[in-house]
SEDREN-593089 format. One record per atom (N, C-alpha, C, O): x, y, z; residue in one letter. Coordinates in steps of 0.1 Angstrom, whole numbers, plus 5000, padded with zeros to 4 digits. Atoms other than C-alpha are relative to their C-alpha. Example, Ala and Ser with C-alpha at 12.3 -4.5 7.8 and 13.67 -1.06 7.14 Angstrom:
residues 2
500949885000A/512349555078A/500950125000A/501950125007A/499149895000S/513749895071S/499250115008S/499750225009S/
This chain:
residues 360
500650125007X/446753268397X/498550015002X/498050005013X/501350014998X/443153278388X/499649864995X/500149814985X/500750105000X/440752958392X/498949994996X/498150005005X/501249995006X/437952938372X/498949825005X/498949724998X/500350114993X/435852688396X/498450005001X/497850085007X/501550044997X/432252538393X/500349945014X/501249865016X/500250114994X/431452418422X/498749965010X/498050055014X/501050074996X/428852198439X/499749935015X/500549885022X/500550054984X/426652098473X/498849934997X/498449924986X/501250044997X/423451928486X/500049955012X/500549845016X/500250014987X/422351968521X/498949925002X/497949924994X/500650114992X/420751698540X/498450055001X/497549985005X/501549964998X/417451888539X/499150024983X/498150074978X/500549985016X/417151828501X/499050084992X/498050064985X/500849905010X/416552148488X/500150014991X/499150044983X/500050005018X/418152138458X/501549944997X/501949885007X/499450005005X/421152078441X/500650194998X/499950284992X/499649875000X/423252418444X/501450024991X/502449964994X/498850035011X/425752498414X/500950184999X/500550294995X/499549835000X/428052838417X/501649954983X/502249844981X/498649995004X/430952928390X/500650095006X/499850185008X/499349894995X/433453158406X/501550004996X/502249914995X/498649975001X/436553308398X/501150045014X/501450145019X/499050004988X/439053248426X/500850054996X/500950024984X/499249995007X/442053448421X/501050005019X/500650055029X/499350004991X/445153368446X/501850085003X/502850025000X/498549905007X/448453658446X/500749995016X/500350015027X/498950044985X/451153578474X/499049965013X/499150035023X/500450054991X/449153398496X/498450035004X/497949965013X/500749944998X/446053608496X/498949944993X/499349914981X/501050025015X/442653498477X/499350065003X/499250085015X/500749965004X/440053668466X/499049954989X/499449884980X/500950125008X/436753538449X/499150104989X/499150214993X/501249975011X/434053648419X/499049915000X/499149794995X/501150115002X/431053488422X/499450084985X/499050194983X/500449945014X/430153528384X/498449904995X/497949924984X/501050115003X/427153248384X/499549915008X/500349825010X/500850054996X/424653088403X/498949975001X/498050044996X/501349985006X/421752918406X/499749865010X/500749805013X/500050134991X/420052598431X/498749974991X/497750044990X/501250085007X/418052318408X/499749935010X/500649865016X/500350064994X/415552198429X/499849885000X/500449834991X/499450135000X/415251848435X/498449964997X/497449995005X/501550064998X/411951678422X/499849885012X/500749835018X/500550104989X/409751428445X/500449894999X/500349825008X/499350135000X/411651148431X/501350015004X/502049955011X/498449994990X/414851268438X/500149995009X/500949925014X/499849954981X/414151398472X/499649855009X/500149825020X/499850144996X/412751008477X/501049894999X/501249805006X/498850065001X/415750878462X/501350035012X/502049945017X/499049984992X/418151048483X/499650015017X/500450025026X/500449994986X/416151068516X/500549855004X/501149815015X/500350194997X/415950658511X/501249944999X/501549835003X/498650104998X/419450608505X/501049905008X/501949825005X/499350094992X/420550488537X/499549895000X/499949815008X/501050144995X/418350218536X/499949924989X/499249824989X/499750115011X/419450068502X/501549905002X/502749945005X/499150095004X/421249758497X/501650074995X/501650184990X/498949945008X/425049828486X/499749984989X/499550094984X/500049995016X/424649708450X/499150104997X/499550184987X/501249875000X/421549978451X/500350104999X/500150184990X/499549904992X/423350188472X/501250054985X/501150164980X/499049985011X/426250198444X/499150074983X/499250184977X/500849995016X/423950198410X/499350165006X/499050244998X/500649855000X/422550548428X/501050055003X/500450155008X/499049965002X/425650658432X/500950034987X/501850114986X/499349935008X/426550648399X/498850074992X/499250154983X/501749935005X/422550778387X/500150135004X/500150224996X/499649834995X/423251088407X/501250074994X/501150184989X/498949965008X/426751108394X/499650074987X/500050184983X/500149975013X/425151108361X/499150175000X/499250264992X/500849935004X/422551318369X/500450165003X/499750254996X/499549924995X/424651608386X/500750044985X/500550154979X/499749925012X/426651618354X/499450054989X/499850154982X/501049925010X/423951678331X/499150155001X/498450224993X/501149904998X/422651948354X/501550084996X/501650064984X/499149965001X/426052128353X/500350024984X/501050124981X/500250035015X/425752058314X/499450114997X/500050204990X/500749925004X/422952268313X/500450155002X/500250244994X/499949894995X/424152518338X/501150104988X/500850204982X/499049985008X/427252568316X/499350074987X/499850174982X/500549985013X/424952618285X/499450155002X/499550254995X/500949874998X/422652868303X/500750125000X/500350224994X/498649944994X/425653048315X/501050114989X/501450224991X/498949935006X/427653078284X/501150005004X/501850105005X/498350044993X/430852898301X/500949924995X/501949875000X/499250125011X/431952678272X/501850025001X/502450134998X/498749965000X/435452658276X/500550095011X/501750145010X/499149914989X/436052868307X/500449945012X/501349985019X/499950094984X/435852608337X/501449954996X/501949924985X/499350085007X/438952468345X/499849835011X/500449735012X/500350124989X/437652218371X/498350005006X/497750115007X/500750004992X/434852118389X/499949935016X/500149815019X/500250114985X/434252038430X/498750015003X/497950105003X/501650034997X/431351858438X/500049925013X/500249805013X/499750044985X/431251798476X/498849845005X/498849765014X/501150085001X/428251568469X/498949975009X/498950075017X/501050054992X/425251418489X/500049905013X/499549795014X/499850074989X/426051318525X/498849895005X/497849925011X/500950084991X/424450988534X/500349895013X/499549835021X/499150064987X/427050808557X/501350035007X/502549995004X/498749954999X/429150998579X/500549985016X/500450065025X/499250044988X/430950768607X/501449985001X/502249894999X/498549974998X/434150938615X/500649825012X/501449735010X/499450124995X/434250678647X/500449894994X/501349835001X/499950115007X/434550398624X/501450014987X/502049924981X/499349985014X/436850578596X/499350014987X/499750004976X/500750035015X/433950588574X/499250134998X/498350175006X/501049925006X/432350888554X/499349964985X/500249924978X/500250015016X/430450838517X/499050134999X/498350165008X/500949925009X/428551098498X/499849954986X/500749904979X/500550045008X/426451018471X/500550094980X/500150204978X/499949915010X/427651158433X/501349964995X/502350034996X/498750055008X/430150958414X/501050134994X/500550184984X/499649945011X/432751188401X/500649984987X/500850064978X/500250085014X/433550958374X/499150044992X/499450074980X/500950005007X/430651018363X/499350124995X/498450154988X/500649805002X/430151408364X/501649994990X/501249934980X/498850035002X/433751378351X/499749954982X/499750034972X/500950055013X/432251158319X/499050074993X/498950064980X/501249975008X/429351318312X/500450174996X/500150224985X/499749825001X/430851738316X/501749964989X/502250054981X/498549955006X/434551658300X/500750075009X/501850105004X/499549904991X/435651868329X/500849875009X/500649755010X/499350084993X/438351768351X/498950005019X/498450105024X/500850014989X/436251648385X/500450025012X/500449895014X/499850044989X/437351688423X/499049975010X/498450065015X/501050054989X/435251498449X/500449915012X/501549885014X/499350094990X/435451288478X/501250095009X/502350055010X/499849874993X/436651618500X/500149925010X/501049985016X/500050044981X/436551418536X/500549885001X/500649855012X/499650144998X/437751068528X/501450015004X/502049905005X/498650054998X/441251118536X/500350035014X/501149965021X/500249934988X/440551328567X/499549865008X/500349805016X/500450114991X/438351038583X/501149935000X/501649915011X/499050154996X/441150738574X/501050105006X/502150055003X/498449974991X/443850968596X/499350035014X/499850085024X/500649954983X/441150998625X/499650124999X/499950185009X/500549904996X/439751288620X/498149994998X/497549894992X/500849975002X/436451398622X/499050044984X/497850034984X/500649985013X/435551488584X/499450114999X/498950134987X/500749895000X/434051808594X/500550115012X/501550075019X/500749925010X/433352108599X/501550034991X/502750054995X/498649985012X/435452128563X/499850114995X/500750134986X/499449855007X/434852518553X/500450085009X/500250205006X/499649864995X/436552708579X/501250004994X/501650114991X/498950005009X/439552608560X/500150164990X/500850264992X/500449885010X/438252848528X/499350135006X/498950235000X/501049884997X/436453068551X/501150115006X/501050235008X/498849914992X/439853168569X/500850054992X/501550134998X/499349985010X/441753238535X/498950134994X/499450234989X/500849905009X/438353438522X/499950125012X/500250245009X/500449924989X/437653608554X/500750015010X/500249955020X/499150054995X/440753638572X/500150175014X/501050215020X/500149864993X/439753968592X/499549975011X/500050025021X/501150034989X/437353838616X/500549955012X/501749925011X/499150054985X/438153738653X/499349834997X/500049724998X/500950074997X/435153508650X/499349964987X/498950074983X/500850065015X/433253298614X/499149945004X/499549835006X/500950094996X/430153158626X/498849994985X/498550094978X/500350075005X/428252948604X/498449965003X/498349875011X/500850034996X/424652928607X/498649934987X/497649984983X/500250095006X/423752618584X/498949885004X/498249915014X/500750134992X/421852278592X/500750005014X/500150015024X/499849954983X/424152308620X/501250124999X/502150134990X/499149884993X/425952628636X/501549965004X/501749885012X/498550015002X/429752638632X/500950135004X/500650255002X/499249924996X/432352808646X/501550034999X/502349965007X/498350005003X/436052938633X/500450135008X/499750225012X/499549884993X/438153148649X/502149955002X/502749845005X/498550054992X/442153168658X/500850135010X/501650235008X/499349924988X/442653278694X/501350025002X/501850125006X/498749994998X/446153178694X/500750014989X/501849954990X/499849995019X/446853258652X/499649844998X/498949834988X/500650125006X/445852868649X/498449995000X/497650005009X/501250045003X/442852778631X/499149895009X/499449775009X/500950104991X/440152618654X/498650004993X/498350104985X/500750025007X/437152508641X/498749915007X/499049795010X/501150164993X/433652288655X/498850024999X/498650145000X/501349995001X/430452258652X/499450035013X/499849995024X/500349944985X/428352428678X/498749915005X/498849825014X/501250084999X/424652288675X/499149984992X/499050084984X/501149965010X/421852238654X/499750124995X/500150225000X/500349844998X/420652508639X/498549984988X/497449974993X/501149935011X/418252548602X/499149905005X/498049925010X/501650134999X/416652178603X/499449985010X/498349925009X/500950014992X/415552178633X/498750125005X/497750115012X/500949875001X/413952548628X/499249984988X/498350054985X/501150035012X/412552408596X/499249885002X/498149854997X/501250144997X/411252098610X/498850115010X/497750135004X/500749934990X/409552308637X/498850074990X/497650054988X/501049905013X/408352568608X/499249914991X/498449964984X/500650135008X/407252238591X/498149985004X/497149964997X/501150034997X/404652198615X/498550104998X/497350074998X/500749875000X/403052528612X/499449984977X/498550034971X/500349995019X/402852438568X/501150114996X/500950184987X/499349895007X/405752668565X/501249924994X/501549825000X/498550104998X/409352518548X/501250085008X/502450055008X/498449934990X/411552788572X/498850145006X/498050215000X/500549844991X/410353068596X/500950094992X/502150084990X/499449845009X/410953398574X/500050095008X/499050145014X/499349864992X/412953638591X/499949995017X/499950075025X/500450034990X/412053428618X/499050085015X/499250115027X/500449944997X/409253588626X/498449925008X/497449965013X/501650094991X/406653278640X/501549985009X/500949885014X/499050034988X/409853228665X/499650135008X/499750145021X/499349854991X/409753618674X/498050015008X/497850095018X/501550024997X/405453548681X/499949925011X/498749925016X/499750114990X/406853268709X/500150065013X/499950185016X/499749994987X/407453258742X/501149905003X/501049784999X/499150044995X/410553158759X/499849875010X/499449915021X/500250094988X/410352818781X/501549935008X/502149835006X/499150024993X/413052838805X/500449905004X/501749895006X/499750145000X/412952498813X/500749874989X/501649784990X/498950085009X/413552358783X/501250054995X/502249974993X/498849945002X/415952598775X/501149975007X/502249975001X/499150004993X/417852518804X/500449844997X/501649824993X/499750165007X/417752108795X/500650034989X/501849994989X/499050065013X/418852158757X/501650075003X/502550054995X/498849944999X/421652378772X/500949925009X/502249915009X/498950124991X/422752108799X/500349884989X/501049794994X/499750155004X/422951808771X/501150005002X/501750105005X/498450075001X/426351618771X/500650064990X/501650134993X/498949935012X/427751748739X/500650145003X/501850165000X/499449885002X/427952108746X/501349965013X/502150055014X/499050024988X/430451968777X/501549984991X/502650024993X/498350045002X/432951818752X/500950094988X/500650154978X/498949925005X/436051948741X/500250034982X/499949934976X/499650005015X/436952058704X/500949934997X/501449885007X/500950015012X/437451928678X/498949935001X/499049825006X/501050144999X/433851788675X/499150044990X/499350144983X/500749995015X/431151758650X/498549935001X/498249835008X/501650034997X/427451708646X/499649924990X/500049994980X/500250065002X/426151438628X/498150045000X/497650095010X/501650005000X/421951458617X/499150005015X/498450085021X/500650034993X/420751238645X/500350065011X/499350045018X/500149904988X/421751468675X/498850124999X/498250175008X/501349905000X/419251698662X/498649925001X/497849945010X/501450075003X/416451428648X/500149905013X/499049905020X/500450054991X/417451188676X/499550075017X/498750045026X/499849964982X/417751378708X/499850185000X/499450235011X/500749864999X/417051748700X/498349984997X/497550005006X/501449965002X/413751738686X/499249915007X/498149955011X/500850054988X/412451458707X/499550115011X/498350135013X/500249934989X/412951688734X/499050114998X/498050145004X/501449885001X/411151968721X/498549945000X/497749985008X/501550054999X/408051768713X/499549945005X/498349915003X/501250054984X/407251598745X/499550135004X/498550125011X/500349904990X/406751968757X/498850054999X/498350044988X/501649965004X/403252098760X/500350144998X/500250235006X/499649825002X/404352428744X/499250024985X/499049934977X/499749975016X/403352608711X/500949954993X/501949914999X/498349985007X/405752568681X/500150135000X/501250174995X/498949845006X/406052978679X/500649915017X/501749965018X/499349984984X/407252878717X/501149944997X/502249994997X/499050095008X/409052578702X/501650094997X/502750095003X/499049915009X/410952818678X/500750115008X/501850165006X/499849874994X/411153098699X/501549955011X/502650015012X/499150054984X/413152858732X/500949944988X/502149944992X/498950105008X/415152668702X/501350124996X/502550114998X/499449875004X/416552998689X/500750125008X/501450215006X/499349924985X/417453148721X/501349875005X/502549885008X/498850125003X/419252768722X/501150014992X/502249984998X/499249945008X/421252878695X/500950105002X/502150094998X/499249944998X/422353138706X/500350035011X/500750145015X/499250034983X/423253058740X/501449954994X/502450014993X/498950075008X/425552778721X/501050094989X/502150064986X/498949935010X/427153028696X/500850145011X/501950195009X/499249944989X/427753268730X/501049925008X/502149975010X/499150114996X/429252968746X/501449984998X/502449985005X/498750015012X/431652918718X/500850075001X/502050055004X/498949864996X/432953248719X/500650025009X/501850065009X/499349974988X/433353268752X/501649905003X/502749925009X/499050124999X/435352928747X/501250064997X/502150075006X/499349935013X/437553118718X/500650135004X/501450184997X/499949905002X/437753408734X/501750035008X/502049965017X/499150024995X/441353498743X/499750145014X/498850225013X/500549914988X/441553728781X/500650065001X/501750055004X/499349885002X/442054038775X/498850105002X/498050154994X/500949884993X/440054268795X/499750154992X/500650244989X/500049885006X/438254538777X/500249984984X/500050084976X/499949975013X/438954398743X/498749994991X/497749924992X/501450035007X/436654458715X/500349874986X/501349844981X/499650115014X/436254178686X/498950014990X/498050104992X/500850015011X/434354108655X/499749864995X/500649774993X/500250105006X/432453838642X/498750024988X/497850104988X/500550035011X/431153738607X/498649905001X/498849775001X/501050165000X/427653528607X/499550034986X/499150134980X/500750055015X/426753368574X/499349934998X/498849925009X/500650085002X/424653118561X/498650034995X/498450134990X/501249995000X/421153058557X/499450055012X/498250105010X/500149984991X/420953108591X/499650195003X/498650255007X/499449855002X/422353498587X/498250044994X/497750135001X/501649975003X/418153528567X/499450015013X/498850125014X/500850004987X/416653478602X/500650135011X/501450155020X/499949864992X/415953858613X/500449995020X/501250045028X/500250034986X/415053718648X/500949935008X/501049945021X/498750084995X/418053478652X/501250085002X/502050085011X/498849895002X/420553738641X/499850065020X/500450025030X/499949944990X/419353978667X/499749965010X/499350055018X/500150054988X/418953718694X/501549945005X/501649905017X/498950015002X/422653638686X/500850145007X/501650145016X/499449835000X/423554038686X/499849995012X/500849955018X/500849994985X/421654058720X/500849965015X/501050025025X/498750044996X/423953828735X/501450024999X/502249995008X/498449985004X/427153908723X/500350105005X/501550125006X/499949874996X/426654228735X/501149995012X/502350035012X/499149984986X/428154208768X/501249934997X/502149965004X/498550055003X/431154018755X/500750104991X/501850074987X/499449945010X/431754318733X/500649934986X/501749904981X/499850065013X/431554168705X/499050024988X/497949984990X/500949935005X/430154318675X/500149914985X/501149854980X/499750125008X/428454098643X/499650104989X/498950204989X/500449935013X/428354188608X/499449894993X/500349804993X/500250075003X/426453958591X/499949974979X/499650074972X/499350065019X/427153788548X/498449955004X/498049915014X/500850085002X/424153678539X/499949984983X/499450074976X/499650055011X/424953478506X/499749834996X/500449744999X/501050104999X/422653218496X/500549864996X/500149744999X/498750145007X/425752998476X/501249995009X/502149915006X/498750034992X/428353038502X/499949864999X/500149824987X/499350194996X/428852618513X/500550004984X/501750014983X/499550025014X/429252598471X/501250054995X/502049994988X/499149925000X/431452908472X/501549895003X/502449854997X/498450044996X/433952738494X/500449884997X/501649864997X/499850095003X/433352388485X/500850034988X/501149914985X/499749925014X/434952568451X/501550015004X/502449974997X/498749964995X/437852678472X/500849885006X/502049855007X/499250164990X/438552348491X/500949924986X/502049884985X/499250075009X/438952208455X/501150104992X/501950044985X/498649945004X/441652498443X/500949965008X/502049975005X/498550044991X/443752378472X/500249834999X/501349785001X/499550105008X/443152018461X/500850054988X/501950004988X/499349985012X/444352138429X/501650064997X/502350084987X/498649935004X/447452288439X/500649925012X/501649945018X/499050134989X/448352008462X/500750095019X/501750095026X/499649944981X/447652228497X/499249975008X/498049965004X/501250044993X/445952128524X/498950055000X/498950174996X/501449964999X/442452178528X/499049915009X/497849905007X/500850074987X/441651948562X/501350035008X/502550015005X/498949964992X/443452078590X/500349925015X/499649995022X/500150064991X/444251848621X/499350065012X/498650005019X/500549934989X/443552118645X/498750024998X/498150035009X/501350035004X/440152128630X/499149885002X/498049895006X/500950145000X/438851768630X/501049945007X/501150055012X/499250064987X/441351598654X/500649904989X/500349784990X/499250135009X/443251388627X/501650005002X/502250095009X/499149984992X/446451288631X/501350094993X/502450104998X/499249915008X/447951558604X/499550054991X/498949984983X/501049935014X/446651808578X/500549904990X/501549824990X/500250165011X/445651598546X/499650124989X/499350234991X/500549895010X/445051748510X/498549874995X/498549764989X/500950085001X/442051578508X/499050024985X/499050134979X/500750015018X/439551468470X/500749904992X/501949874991X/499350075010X/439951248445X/499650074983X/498650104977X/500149925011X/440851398412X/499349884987X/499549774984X/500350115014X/439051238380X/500250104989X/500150224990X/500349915013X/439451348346X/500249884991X/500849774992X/499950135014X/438951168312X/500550094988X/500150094976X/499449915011X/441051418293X/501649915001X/502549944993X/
């Protein structure tokens, strides 16, 4: 069965609006993907105020941009379709939308991007709302692509994720495990911020740094890395209590960057070791992707480490992956299979999670 799937993201660091079409095709259990189209519309200065400011609007506010975005996501998708030459080939779209409130404690996630309203304006059948079903059974709501990452990439011992934050799949015992590790891009682009850059390239003002063993050793003692899987990172662990910490320090930012990044990949050595099942002498493999996977200096501060665990990384670097699999989350909405897994986000049973719109 082939899936002819637009699908859609927007990371909390409002880069842009990111739009892939892909041809999923799935034969006895197996899938395989075509990325046949992509492209990320950046977000102008009013958008990027719109959606920065969202937490802090009134509900009736809060709602009327919710369906303003809705609208505005289907018109880009409109276009994309036109540029494209895809008239008639989509047979769905998933639009994972714009994360602006996500309290699993509570049972509550929203993202911003009506699919009514992408739904209305494309004619396309819409799936959205990917985490709402997950939260009301107790789970976590996240991380939601190792799901598609374990079906795309089903070779690997190890899927690490090196996104806004650093993620980690893997199944030691054949079951899918899944959690978020630590911060990871925005706090190396806040850092790179300061310097006038929007991201250390090839992370090469990190590789100019010096290591401060002290702090290193603080962001490696916080409380989170202590607790058990499933767990999940939330903005304010980075903006509240990571980057505080960095910037009391009387350090450079290459130093900054340099001790954050070696942070990183302590925490993604960590993980592994967590994951790793004991077996003396074995060799393994892991996949690093993301945006992360661009940072020369991260990679091989990752590799560096891993080394003595025998563990050897190949790294995807694919600039639409999260869109890719958000794409994939909605073919398994669409065929009524899970796509939130308990053992993943701690809920109290896999969920086929999205709500379907269509005005056909």
């Amino acid at each position: 069965m082939v899936y002819n799937v637009i699908g859609l993201t927007s990371g909390t660091s409002l880069a842009g609006l990111d739009i892939v079409f892909v041809a999923l095709t799935e034969v006895r259990g197996k899938w395989t993907y075509e990325l046949k189209a992509a492209e990320r519309l950046a977000y102008t200065s009013e958008w990027e105020e719109k959606l920065g400011g969202a937490a802090a609007l009134p509900a009736r506010d809060y709602f009327l941009l919710h369906s303003e975005y809705g609208h505005f996501i289907g018109h880009a998708v409109n276009q994309f379709i036109a540029q494209h030459q895809l008239d008639h080939k989509v047979h769905f779209i998933t639009s994972h939308g714009h994360t602006v409130f996500h309290v699993p404690a509570q049972k509550m996630t929203a993202q911003l991007g009506d699919g009514a309203a992408i739904a209305a304006v494309t004619g396309i059948s819409v799936i959205s709302d990917l985490r709402s079903v997950d939260v009301a059974l107790g789970g976590k709501g996240a991380p939601v692509l190792p799901v598609a990452e374990q079906l795309l990439f089903p070779d690997y011992h190890y899927r690490v994720n090196l996104a806004e934050n650093a993620s980690i799949a893997a199944q030691p015992d054949g079951q899918l495990i899944a959690f978020d590790v630590c911060p990871c891009n925005y706090v190396l682009d806040t850092l790179a911020g300061l310097l006038g850059r929007p991201f250390d390239e090839e992370g090469k003002l990190a590789a100019g740094g010096v290591t401060d063993q002290g702090l290193l050793d603080a962001l490696n003692g916080l409380a989170f890395y202590s607790e058990q899987y499933p767990r999940t990172l939330t903005s304010k662990f980075g903006t509240g209590t990571i980057l505080p910490m960095i910037q009391q320090q009387q350090l450079s930012t290459q130093g900054k960057l340099n001790t954050y990044t070696h942070h990183i990949a302590a925490q993604v050595a960590a993980a592994v070791q967590q994951l790793t099942p004991s077996a003396e002498g074995a060799a393994y493999n892991l996949l690093l992707t993301g945006g992360g996977a661009r940072n020369t200096y991260l990679v091989e501060t990752i590799r560096t480490i891993l080394q003595p665990l025998n563990v050897t990384v190949t790294v995807q670097e694919e600039p639409f992956r999260n869109a890719l699999m958000i794409a994939l989350l909605g073919a398994l909405r669409w065929r009524q299979e899970p796509n939130a897994l308990s053992a993943v986000t701690g809920a109290e049973k896999d969920s086929v999670g999205g709500a379907l719109w269509s005005v056909e």
